[in-house]
C-alpha positions as CSV (number, residue, x, y, z in Angstrom):
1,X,-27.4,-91.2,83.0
2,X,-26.7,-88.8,85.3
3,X,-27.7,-84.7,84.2
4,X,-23.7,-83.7,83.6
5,X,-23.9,-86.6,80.7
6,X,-26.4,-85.4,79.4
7,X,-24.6,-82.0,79.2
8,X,-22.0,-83.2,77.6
9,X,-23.4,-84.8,74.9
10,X,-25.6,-82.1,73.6
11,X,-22.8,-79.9,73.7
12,X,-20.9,-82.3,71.2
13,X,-24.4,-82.6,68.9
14,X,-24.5,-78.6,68.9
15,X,-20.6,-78.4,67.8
16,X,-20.8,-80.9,65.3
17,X,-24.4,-79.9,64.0
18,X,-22.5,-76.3,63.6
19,X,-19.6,-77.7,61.5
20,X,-21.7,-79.2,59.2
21,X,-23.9,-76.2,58.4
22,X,-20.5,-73.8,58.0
23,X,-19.0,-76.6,55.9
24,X,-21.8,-76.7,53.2
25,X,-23.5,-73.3,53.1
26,X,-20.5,-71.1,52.8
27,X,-19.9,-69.0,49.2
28,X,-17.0,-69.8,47.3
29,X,-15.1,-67.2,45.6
30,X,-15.8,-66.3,42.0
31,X,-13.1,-66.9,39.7
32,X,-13.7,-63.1,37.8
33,X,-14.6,-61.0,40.0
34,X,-15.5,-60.6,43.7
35,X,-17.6,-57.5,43.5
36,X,-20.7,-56.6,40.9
37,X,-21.1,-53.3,39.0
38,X,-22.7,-51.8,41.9
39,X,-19.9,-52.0,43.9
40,X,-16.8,-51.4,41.7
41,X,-15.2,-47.8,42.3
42,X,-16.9,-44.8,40.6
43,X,-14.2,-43.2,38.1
44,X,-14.0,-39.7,36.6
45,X,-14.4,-38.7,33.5
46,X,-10.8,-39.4,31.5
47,X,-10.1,-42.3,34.3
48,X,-9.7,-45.8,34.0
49,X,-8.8,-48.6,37.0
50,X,-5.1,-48.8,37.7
51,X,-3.5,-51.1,35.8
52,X,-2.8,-54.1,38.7
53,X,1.2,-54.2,37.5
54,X,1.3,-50.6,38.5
55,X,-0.1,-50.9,41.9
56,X,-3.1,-49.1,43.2
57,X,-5.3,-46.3,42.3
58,X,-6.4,-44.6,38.8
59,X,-4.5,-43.8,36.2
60,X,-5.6,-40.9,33.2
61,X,-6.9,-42.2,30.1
62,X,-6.9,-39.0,27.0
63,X,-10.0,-38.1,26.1
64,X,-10.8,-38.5,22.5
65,X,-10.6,-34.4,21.9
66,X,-6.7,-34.6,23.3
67,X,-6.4,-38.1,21.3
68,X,-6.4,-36.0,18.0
69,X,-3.0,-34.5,16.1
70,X,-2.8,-31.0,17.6
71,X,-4.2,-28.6,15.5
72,X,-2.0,-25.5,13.6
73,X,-1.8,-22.4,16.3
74,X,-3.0,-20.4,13.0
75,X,-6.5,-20.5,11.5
76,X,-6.6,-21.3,8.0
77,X,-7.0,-17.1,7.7
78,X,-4.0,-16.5,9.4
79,X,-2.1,-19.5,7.4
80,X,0.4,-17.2,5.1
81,X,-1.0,-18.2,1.7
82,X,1.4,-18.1,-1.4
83,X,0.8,-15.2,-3.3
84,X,-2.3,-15.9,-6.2
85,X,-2.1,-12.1,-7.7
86,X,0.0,-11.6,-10.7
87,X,3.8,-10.1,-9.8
88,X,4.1,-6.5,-11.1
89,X,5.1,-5.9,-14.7
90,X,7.3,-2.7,-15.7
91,X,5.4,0.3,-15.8
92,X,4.8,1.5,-19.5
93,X,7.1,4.4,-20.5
94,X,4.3,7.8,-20.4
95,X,3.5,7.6,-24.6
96,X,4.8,4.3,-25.4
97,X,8.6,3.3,-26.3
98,X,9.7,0.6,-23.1
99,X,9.5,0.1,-19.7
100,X,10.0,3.1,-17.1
101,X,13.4,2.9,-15.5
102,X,15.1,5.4,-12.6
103,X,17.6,7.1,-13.6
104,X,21.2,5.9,-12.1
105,X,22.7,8.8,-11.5
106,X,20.1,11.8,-10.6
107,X,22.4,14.4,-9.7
108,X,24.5,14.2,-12.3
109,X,24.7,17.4,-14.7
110,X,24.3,15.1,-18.0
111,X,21.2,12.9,-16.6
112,X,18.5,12.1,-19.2
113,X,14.9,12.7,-17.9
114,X,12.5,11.9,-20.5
115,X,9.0,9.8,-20.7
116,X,11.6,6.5,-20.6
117,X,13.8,7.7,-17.6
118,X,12.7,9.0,-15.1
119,X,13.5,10.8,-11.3
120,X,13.8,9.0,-8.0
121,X,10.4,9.9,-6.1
122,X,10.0,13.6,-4.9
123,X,14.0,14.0,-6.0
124,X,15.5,17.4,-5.2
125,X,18.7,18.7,-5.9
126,X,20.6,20.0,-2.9
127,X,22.4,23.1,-4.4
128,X,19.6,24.7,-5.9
129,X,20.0,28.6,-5.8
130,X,18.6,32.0,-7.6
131,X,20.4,33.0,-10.1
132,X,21.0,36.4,-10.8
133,X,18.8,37.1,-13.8
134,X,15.9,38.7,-14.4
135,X,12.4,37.0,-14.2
136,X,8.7,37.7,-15.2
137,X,7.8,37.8,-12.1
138,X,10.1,39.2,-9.0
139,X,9.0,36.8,-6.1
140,X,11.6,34.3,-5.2
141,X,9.8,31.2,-5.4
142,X,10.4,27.7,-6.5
143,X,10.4,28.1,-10.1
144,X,13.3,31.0,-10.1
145,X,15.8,28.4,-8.6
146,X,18.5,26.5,-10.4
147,X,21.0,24.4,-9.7
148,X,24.4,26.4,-9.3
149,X,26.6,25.4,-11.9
150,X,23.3,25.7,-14.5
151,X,22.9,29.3,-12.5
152,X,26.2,30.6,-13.4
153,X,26.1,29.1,-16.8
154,X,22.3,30.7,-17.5
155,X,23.8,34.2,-16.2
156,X,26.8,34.0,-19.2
157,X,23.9,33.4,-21.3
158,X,21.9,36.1,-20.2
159,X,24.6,38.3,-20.8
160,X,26.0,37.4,-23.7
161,X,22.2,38.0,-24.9
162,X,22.2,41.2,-23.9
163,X,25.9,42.4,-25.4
164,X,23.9,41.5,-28.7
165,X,21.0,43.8,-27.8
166,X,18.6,40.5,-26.8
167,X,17.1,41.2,-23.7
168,X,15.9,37.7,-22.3
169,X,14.0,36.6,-18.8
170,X,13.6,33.4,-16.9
171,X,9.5,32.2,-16.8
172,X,10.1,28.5,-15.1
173,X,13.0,26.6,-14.1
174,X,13.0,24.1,-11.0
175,X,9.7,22.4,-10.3
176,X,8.9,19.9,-7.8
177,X,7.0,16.9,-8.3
178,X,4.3,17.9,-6.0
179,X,3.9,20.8,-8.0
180,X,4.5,19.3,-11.2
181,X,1.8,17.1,-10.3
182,X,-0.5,20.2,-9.5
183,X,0.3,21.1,-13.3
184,X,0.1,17.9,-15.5
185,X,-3.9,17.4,-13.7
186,X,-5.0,20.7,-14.1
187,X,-3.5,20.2,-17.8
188,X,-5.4,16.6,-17.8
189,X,-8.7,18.3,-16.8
190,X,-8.5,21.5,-19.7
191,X,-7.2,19.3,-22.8
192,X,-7.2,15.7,-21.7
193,X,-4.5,12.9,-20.7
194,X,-3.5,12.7,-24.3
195,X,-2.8,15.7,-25.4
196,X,-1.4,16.8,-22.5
197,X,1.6,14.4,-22.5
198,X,2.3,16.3,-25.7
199,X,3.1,19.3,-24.2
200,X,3.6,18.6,-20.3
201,X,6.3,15.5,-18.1
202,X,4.3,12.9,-16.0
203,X,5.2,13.5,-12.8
204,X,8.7,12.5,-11.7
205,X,9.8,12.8,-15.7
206,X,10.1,16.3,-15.8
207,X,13.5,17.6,-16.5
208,X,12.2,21.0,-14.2
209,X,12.8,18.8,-11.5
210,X,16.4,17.9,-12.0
211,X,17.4,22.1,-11.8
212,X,19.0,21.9,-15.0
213,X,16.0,23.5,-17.0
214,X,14.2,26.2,-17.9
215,X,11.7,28.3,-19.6
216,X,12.8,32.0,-21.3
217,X,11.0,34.5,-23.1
218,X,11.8,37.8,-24.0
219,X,12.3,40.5,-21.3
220,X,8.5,41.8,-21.7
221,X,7.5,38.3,-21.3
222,X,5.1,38.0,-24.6
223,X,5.0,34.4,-26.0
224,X,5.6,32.9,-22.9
225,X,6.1,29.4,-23.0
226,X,3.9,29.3,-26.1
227,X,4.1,28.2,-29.7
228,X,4.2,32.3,-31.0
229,X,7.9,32.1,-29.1
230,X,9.1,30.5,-32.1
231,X,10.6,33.1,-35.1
232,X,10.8,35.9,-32.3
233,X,14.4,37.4,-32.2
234,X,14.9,36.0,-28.8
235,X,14.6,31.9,-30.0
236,X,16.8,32.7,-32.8
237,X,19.3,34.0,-30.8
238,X,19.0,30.9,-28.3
239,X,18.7,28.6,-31.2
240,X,22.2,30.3,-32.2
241,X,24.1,30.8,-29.3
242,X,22.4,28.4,-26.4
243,X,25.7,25.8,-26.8
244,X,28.2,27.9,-26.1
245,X,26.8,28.6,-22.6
246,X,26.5,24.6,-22.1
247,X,22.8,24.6,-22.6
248,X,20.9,22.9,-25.8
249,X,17.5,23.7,-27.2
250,X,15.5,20.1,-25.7
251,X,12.4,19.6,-27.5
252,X,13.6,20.3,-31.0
253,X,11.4,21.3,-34.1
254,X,10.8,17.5,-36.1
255,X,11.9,15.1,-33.3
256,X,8.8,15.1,-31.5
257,X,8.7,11.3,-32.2
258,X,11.8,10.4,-30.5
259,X,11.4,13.4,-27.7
260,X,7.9,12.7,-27.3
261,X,6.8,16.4,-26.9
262,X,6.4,19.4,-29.1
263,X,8.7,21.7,-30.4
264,X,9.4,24.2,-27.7
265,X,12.1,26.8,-28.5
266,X,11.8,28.2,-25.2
267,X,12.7,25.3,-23.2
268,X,16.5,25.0,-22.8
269,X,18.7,22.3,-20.7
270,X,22.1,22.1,-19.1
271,X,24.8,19.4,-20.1
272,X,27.7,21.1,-20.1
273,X,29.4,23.0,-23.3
274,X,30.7,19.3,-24.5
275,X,27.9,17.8,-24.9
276,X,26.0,20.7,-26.2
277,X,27.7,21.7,-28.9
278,X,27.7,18.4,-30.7
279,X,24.2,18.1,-29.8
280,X,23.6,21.8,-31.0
281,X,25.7,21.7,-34.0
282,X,24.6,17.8,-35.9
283,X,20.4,19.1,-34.7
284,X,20.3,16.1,-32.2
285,X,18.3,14.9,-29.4
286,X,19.7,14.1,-26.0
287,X,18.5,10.5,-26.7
288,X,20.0,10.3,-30.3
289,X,23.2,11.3,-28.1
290,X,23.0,8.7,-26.1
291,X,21.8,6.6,-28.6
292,X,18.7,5.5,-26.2
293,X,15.6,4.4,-27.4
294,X,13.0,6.7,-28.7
295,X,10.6,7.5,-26.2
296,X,7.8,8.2,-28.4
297,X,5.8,6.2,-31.2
């Protein structure tokens, strides 16, 4: 056989030996998977492979933190709580009898101020003025005012006093509460809480307050605002005559159960001549007149 057969027929045993090798020792692919651990993708944190039906890529899985029901934007400090303390009662009435109540009507000239009723907080009257009397002291201060139709009435008074030959001055009429305050502690701290609510308004119960009050003595101011006032020719003459001006005697001799304070002859009030001289002439309180509770036990 000649050297170009020879070619040719290794040639074929080469191609066909290669054929056979190829066909037998070539992988087949796996059925799973067609790459190990090793070579799958690295994901980040809060990534998972893309699901196949949404093409390509990653897609976000939640983390378990943002899995969770959002909490409240407040802490359980700053959650509003419902109330756990008790809801205020009424305020006692200052020496028993009731509940403290504000009075309706403050400026009115027939207002009852007692240890029941009392002023809105720090009232004052607007039309508060001197009137022209005479005074234990001459400075024009606080406690000379009035209101003006008490003013005018307490000048009739003083007058009419003195066509009977009883000379009378003013010692305390309108007090504020600061300064009534002042007063009722200093009072607190000499004789005790007690006994000075016999004698001296809580603070916002003081009938100084409303204008319509005040204290007189005589002219020489002797038995000023005190007990030995009583029997002197200037409390009988008040005693007598007070109503017929439009004032009444307020803290009367016997009624300190209903009133709640002493008898203090000195001490008159404005309601108008109406009201004063049935008050004045049946020996009434202003809260038997009104037929209010007693304010005192």
């Amino acid at each position: 056989m000649s050297k170009k057969g020879w070619i040719v027929i290794l040639l074929i045993v080469v191609i066909a030996a290669g054929w056979g090798i190829g066909k037998y020792t070539a992988p087949s692919a796996a059925p799973d998977s067609g790459a190990s651990a090793s070579q799958a993708p690295q994901l980040e944190d809060g990534q998972a492979p893309a699901d196949p039906a949404q093409g390509g890529g990653t897609v976000d899985v939640p983390s378990p933190e943002a899995s969770q029901p959002a909490e409240s934007a407040a802490s359980p400090e700053e959650t509003p709580q419902p109330s756990t303390e008790p809801s205020e009662a009424p305020a006692a009435a200052p020496g028993g009898g009731g509940a403290v109540e504000t009075a309706a009507e403050p400026d009115s000239l027939t207002v009852l101020v007692n240890k029941q009723y009392k002023l809105p907080d720090n009232y004052k009257p607007e039309d508060l003025v001197y009137p022209d009397v005479p005074f234990i002291f001459s400075e024009k201060i606080e406690k000379r005012m009035m209101r003006e139709t008490a003013a005018h009435a307490l000048e009739e008074l003083f007058a009419a006093a003195k066509q009977d030959g009883v000379n009378l001055a003013g010692v305390s009429a309108y007090r504020s509460q600061s300064t009534q305050t002042v007063l009722f502690n200093n009072y607190v701290k000499r004789d005790g809480e007690e006994k000075a609510r016999t004698y001296s308004a809580v603070p916002g119960h003081s009938e100084h307050q409303t204008g319509l009050a005040i204290d007189v003595s005589g002219s020489d101011g002797k038995c000023a605002a005190e007990s030995c006032f009583a029997g002197t020719k200037e409390a009988e003459w008040l005693a007598q005559h007070v109503q017929e001006h439009g004032f009444i005697i307020r803290f009367l001799e016997g009624k300190e159960s209903i009133t709640g304070y002493k008898y203090e002859p000195w001490h008159i009030r404005y309601v108008g001549k109406e009201i004063a001289e049935e008050v004045m002439s049946k020996g009434i309180t202003l809260e038997e007149y009104y037929d209010a509770i007693p304010v005192s036990n």
